[in-house]
NUVO-491131 format. One record per residue: y, z, x of N, C-alpha, C in turn; residue number from 0; chain. Coordinates in nm, 3 decimals, padded with zeros to 5 digits, always signed. Example, Ala and Ser with C-alpha at 12.3 -4.5 7.8 and 13.67 -1.06 7.14 Angstrom:
! NUVO-491131
[site [-00.569, +00.780, +01.319], [-00.450, +00.780, +01.230], [-00.330, +00.780, +01.320], 0, 'A']
[site [-00.225, +00.708, +01.285], [-00.106, +00.714, +01.367], [+00.003, +00.787, +01.290], 1, 'A']
//
This chain:
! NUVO-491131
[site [-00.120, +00.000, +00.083], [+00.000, +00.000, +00.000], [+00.125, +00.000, +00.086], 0, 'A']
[site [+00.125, +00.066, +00.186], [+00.197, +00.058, +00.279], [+00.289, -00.060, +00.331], 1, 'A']
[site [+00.183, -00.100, +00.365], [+00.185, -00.228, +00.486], [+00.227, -00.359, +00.346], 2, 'A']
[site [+00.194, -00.349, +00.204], [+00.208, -00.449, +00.133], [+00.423, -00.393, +00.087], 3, 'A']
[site [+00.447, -00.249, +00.134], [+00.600, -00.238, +00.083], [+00.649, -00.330, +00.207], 4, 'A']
[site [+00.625, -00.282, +00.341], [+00.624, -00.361, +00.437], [+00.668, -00.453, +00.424], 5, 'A']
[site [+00.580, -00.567, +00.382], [+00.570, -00.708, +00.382], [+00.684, -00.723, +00.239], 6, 'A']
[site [+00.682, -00.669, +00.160], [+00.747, -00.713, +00.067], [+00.920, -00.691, +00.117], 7, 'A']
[site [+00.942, -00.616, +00.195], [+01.075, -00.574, +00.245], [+01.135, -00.691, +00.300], 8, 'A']
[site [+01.008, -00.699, +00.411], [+01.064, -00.814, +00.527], [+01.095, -00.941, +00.471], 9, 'A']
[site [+00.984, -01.013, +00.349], [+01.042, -01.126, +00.239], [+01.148, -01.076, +00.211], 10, 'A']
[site [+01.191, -00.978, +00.136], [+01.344, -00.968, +00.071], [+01.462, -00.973, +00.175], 11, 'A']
[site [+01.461, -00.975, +00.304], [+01.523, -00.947, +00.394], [+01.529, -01.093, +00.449], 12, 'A']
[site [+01.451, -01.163, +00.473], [+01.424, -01.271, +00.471], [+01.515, -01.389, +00.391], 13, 'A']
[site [+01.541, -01.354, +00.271], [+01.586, -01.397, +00.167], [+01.706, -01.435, +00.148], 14, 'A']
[site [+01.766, -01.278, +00.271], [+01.898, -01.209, +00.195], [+01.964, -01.132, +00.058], 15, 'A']
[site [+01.825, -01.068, +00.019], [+01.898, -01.042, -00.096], [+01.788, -00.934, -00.193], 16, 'A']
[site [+01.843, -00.802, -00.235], [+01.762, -00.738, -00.233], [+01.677, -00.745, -00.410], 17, 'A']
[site [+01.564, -00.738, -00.386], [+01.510, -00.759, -00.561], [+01.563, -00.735, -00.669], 18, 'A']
[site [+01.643, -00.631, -00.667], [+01.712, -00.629, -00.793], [+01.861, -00.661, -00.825], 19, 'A']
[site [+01.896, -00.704, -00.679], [+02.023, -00.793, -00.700], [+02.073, -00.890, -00.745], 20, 'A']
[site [+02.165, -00.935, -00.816], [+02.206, -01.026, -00.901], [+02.184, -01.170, -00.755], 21, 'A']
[site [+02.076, -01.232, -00.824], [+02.037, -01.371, -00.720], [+02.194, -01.439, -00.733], 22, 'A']
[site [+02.183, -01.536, -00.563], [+02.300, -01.589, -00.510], [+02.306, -01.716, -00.562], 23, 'A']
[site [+02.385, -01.811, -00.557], [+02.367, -01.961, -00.616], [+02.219, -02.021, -00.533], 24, 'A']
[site [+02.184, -01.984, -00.447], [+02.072, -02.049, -00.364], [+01.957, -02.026, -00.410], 25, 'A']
[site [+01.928, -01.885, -00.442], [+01.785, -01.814, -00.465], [+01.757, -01.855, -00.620], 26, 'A']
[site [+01.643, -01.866, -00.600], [+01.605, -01.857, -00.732], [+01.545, -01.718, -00.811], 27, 'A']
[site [+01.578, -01.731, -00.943], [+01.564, -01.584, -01.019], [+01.407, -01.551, -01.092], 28, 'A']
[site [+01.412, -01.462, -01.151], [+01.304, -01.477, -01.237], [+01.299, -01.554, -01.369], 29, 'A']
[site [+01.469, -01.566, -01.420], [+01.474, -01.665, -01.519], [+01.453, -01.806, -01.513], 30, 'A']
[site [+01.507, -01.862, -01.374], [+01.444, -02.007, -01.322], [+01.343, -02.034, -01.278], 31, 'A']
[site [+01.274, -01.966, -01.240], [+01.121, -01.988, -01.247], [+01.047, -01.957, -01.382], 32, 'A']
[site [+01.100, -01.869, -01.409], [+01.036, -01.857, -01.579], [+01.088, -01.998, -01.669], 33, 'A']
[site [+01.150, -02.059, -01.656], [+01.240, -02.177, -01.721], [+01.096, -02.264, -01.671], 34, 'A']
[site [+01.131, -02.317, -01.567], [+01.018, -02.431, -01.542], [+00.881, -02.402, -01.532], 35, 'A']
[site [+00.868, -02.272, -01.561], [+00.706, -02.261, -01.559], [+00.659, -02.285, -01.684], 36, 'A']
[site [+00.764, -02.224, -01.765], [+00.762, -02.223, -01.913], [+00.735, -02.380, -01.978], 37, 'A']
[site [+00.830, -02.462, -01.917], [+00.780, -02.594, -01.913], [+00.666, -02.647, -01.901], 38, 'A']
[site [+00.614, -02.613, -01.749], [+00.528, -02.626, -01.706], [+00.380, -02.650, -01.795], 39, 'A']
[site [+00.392, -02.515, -01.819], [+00.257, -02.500, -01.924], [+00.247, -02.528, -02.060], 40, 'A']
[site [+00.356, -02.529, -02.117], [+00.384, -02.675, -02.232], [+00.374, -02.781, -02.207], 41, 'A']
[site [+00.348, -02.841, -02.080], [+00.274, -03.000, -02.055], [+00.154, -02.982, -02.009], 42, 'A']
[site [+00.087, -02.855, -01.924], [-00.006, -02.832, -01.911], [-00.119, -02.829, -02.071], 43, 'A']
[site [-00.048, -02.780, -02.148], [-00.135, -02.703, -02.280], [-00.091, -02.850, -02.393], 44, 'A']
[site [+00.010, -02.942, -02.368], [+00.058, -03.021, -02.427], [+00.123, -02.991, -02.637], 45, 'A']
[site [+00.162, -02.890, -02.560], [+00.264, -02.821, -02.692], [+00.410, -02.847, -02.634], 46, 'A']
[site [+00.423, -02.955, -02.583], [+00.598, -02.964, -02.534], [+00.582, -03.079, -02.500], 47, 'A']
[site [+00.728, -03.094, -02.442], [+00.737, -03.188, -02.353], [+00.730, -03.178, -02.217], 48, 'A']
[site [+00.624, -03.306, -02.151], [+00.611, -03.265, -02.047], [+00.743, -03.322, -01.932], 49, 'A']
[site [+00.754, -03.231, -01.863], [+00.886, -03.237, -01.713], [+00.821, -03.226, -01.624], 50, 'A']
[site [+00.804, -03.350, -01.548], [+00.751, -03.368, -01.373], [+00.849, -03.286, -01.263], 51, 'A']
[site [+00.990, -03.272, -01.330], [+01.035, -03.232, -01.220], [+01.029, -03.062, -01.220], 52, 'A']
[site [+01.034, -03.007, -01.378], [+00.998, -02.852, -01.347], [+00.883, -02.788, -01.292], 53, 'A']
[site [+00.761, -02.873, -01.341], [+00.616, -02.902, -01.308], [+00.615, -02.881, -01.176], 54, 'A']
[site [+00.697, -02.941, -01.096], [+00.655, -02.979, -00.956], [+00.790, -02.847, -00.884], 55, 'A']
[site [+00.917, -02.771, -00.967], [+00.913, -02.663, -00.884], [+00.856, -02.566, -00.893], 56, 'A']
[site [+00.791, -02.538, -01.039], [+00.711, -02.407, -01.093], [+00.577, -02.385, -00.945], 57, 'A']
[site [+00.502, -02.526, -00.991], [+00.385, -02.499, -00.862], [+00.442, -02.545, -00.733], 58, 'A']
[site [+00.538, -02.601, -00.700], [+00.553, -02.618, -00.582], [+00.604, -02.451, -00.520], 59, 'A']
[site [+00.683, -02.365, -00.600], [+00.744, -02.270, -00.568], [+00.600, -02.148, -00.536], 60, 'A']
[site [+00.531, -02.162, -00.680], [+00.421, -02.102, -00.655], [+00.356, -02.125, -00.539], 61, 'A']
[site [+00.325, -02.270, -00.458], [+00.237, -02.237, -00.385], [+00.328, -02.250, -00.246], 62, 'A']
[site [+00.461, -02.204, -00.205], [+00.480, -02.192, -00.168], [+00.452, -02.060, -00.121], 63, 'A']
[site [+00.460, -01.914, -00.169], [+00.460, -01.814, -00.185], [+00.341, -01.794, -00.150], 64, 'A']
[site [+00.174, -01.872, -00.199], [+00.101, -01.866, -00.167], [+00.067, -01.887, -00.004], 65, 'A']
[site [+00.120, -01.984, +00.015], [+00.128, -02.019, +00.165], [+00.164, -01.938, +00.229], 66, 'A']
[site [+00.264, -01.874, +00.210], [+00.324, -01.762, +00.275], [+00.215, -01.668, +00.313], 67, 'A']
[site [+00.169, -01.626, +00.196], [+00.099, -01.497, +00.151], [-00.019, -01.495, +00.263], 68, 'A']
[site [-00.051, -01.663, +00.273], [-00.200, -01.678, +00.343], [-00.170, -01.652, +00.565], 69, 'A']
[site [-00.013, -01.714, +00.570], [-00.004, -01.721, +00.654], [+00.064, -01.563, +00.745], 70, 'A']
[site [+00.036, -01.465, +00.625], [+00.096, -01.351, +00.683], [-00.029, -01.266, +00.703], 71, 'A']
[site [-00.113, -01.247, +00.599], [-00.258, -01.191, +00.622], [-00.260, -01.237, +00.738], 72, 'A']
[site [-00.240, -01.357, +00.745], [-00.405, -01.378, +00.923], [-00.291, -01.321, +01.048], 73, 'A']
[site [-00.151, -01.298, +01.042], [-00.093, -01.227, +01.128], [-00.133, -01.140, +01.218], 74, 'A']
[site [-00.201, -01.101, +01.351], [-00.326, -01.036, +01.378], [-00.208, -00.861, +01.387], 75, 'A']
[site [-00.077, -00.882, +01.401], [+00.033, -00.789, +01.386], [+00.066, -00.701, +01.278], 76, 'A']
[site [-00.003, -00.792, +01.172], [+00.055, -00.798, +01.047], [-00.051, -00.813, +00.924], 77, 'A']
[site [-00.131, -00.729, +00.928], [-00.284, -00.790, +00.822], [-00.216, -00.731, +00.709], 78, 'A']
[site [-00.178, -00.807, +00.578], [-00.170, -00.768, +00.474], [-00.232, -00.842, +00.355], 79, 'A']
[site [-00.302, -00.790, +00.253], [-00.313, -00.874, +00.148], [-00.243, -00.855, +00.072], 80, 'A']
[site [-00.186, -00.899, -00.060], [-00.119, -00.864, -00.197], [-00.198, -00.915, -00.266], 81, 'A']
[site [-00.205, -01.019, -00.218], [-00.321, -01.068, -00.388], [-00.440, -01.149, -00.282], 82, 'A']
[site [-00.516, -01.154, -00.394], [-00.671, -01.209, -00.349], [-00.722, -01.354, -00.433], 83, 'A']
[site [-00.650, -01.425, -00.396], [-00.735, -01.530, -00.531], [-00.862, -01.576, -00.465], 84, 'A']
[site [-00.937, -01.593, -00.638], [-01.062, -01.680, -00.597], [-01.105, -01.779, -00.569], 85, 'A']
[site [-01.211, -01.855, -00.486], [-01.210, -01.982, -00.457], [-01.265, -02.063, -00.603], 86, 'A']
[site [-01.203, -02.182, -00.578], [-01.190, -02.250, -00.687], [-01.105, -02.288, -00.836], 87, 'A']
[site [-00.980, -02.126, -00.744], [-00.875, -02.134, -00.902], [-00.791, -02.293, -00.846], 88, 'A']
[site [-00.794, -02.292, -01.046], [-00.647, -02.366, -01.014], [-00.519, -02.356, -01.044], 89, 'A']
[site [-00.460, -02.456, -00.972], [-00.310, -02.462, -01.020], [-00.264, -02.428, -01.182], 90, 'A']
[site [-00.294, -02.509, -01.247], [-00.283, -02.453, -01.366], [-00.325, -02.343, -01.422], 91, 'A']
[site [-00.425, -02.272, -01.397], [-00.448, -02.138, -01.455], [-00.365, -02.031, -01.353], 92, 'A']
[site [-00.311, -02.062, -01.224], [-00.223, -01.932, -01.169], [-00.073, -01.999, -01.249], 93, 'A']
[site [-00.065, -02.104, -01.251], [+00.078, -02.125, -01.366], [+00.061, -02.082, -01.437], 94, 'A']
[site [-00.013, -02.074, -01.546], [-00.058, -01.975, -01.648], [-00.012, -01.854, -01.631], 95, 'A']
[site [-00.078, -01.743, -01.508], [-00.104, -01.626, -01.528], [+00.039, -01.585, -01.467], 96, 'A']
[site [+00.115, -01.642, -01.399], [+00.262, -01.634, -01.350], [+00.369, -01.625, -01.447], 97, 'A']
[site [+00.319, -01.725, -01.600], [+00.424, -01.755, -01.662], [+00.369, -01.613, -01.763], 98, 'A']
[site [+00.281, -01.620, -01.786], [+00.237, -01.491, -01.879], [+00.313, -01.337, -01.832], 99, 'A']
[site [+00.249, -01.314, -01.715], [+00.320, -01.214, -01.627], [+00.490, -01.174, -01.641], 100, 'A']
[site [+00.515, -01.320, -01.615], [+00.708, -01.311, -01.689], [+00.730, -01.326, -01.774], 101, 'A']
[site [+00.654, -01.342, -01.852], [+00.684, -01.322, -02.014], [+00.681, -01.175, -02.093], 102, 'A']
[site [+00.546, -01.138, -02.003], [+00.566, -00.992, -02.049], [+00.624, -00.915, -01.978], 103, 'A']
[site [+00.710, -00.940, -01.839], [+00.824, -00.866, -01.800], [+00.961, -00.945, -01.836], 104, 'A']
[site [+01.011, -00.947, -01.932], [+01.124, -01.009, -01.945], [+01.301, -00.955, -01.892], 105, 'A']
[site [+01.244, -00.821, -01.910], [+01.366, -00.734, -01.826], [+01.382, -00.734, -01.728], 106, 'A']
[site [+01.285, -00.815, -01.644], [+01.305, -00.823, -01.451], [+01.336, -01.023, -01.493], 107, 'A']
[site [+01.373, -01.042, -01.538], [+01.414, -01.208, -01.539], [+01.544, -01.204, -01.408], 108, 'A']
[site [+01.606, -01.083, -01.446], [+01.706, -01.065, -01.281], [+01.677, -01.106, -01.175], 109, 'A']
[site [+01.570, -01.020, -01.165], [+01.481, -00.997, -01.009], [+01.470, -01.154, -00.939], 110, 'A']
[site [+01.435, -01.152, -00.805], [+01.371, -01.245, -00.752], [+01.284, -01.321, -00.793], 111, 'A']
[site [+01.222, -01.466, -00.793], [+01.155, -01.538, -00.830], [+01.063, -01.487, -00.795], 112, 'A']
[site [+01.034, -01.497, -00.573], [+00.956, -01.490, -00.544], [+00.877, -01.320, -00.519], 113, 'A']
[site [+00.990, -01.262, -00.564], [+00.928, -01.107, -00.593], [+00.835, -01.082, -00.727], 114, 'A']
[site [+00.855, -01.190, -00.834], [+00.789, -01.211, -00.962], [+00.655, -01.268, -00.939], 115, 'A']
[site [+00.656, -01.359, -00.869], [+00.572, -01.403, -00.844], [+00.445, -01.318, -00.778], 116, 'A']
[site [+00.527, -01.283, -00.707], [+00.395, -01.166, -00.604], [+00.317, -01.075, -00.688], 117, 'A']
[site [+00.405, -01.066, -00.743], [+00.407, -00.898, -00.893], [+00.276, -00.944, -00.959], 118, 'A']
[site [+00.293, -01.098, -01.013], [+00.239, -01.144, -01.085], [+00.111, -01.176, -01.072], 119, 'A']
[site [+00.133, -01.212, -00.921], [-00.028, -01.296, -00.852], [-00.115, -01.131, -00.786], 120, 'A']
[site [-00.019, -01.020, -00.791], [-00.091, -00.912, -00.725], [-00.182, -00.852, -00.854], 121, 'A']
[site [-00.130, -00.850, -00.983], [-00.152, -00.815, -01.063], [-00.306, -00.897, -01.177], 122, 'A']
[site [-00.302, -01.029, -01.168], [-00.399, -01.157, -01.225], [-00.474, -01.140, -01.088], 123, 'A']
[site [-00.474, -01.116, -00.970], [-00.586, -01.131, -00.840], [-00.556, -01.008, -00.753], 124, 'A']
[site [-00.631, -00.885, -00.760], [-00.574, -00.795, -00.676], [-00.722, -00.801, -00.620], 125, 'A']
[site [-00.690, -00.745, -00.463], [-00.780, -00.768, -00.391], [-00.865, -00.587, -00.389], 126, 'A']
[site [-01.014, -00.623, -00.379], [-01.094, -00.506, -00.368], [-01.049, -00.442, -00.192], 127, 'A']
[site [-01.106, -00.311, -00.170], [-01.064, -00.241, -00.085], [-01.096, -00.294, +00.040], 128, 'A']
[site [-01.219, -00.332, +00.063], [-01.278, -00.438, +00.168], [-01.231, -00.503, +00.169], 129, 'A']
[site [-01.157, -00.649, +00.083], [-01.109, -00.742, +00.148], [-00.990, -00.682, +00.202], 130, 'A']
[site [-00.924, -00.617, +00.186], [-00.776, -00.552, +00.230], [-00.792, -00.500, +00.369], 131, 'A']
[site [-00.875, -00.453, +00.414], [-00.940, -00.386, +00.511], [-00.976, -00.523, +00.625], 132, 'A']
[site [-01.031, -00.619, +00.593], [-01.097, -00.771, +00.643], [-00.938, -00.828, +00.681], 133, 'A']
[site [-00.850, -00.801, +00.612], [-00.752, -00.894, +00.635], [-00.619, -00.852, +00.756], 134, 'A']
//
């Protein structure tokens, strides 16, 4: 738990800007990612209209974060997990569980995107004690 406030610090620091601070024109919020995810999965589920271009920042943003996530675990300085996904998810079902996640936090729409995100993916994939330990 530690080592995951850690890591979550050094992203916000990273950022410039602390999670519950009113996001800068640059950053993105929890409401703009909730916007295009929201999209997102109304072309995914085809109850909307579909938008290539929100589509492509919802998961592009998502797997950005993921990338991150993967490239900080193997840190041999720095072993952290936050979330654990399984092999074989997909894109569309962590869009799913991202947009769900901010839906049912609607009062952090303030917050950071990519602090939502983490929240979100720690919460739909949390890792058992061993893998945390492995990483």
């Amino acid at each position: 738990m530690k080592k995951l406030s850690v890591l979550l610090a050094v992203l916000l620091a990273l950022l410039g800007s602390s999670a519950s601070a009113g996001p800068a024109s640059y950053v993105f919020s929890g409401s703009d990612i909730y916007e295009a995810c929201t999209h997102a999965v109304q072309g995914l589920e085809k109850t909307g209209e579909y938008d290539e271009h929100r589509f492509g920042v919802c998961a592009g943003f998502i797997a950005g974060i993921i990338d991150f996530h993967t490239v900080a675990a193997r840190v041999e300085s720095f072993p952290v997990a936050m979330f654990c996904l399984p092999p074989g998810i997909t894109t569309a079902r962590v869009i799913r569980d991202v947009t769900a996640y901010i839906e049912a936090n609607r009062t952090r729409l303030h917050d950071l995107a990519a602090y939502l995100v983490i929240l979100a993916l720690r919460e739909a994939y949390p890792c058992r004690e061993e893998e945390d330990a492995d990483r």
